[in-house]
Each structure stands twice: as C-alpha cells, then as structure tokens.
N, C-alpha and C positions, 0 to 999 in steps of 0.2 A: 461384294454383294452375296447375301446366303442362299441357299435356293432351298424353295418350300418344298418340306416333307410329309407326307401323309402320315396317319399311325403304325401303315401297312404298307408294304410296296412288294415288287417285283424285282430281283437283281439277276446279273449273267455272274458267273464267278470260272470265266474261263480255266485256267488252269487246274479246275477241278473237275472239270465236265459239265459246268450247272449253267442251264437258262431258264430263265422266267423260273426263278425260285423265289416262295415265300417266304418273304421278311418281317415280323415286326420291328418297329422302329420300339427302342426301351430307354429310353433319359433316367433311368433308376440303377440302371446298369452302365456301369463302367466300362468293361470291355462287351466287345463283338463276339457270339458265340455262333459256335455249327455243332448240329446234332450229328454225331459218331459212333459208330459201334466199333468193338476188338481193337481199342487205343493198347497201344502195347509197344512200349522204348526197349532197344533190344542192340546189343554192340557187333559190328563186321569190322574185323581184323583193326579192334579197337576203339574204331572210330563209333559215337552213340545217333541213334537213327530212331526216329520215330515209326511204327504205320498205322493205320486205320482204314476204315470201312466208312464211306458218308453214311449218313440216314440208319435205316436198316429197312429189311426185307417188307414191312408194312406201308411203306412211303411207294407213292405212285412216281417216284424220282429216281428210286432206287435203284443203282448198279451192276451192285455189286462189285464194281470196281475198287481194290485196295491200293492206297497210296501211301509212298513212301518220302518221306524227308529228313536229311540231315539239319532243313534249317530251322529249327523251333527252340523254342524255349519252355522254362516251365513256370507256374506261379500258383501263389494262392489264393484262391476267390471265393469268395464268399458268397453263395445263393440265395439267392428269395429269403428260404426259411432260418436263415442265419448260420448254417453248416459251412465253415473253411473245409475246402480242400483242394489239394494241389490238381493242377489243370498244366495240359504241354498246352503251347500255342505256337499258330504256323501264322508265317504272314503271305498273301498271296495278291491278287488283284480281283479287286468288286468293277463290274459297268454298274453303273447305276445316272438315270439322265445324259447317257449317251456320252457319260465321261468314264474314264479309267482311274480309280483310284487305289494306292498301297491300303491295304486292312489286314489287320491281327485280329485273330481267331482265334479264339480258345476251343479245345475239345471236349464236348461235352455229352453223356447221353443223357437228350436228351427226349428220350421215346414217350412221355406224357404229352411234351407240347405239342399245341397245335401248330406252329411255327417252327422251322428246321433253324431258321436261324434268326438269331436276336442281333438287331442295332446298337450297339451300347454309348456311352456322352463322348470317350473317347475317338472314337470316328466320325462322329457328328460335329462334335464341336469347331467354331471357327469355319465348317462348314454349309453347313443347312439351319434352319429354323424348324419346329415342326408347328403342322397345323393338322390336332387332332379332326376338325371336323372332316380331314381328304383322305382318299384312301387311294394309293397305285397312281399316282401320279408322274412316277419315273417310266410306267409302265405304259400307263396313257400313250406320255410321249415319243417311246420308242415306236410304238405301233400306227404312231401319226404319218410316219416318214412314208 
C-alpha cells in the first residue's frame, strides 16, 4: 500500500540536525536533493572525506553547523536547465509520516530555491503516490499525535 503525498510536505532528517524542514515533492527529478553551501572533498591521512555547510546563512534553518562524511559518493546530474554536473551525495535517514526511511542526497547549492530540499522518483517510488491537490500531509500527521 503507497501512502499519499502532497506536492509539499514537512520532513525530520535527524542526523543532520533538521525538523520540520521544507520539501518539495519533484517526480521530474530523479535523485533527492539538499541545498549546501562550502561542499568541498578534501583527503585525512589518505582516506577522501566530504564536508559541507546545510542551507546557508539566509535560511531561517540555518546552523551553521559543518558536516563531515567519509560515506558519499559522487555523480552526474543533470538540472532543470539541462546543465551536467558532478554532485557528491550522502545517504542518511528522512522521518517522514512517522516512519524512518534510508535517502540519498545529492549536494547541491541550491540558494534560488524556495525549497532546501527536493523529493526525487527515486525515493518515492514503490513508495508513495502523489496527490498534487494536498499539501504537508506527513506534517498534518505528525502534529496529530
């Protein structure tokens, strides 16, 4: 059974620091993205290590907290405007409807958007449906309890 998605929702993203952060839901996009500032892969006594900065300084979210991971990878995606280019991505854990789920994040700045982070078909799929007419429906629910 898939559980209904609105266009827009709310997620936790524990191990980053984030609740009740803004999501658009994106079926046009393939992978799941987070807006990043100071992405920069960098070697300690060989081994390769990513960090970054969530958001940036303009987001009412923002930390300022830098994070560090050995476990990412990298790829090439291709944006809206048809521009390749290579993106690290971390995999960490989404709440979302009061479940836990594994997601891959690409890093992205992406300081236009109005949304810090995009939904992409790969995370969705085989899980949810969407129903553009609902909006925050994971969010609803959390705040029912």
């Amino acid at each position: 059974m898939k559980i209904t998605i609105g266009r827009v929702d709310k997620a936790d993203f524990p191990e980053l620091s984030l609740a009740d952060i803004d999501l658009k839901i994106d079926s046009g996009a393939y992978t799941s993205s987070i807006h990043c500032s100071n992405i920069e892969e960098f070697k300690v006594n060989g081994e390769s290590l990513i960090k970054f900065t969530l958001l940036d300084p303009e987001h009412s979210f923002y930390n300022n907290k830098e994070f560090t991971s050995k476990n990412y990878s990298s790829k090439i995606v291709k944006s809206s405007n048809g521009i390749s280019e290579k993106r690290f991505m971390v995999q960490t854990e989404i709440i979302i409807f009061n479940t836990s789920f594994p997601i891959y994040l690409t890093l992205s700045e992406r300081k236009d958007m109005k949304f810090p982070i995009l939904l992409g078909r790969k995370f969705l799929n085989k899980k949810f449906v969407i129903d553009t007419a609902k909006t925050n429906l994971s969010h609803k629910l959390k705040h029912k309890k």
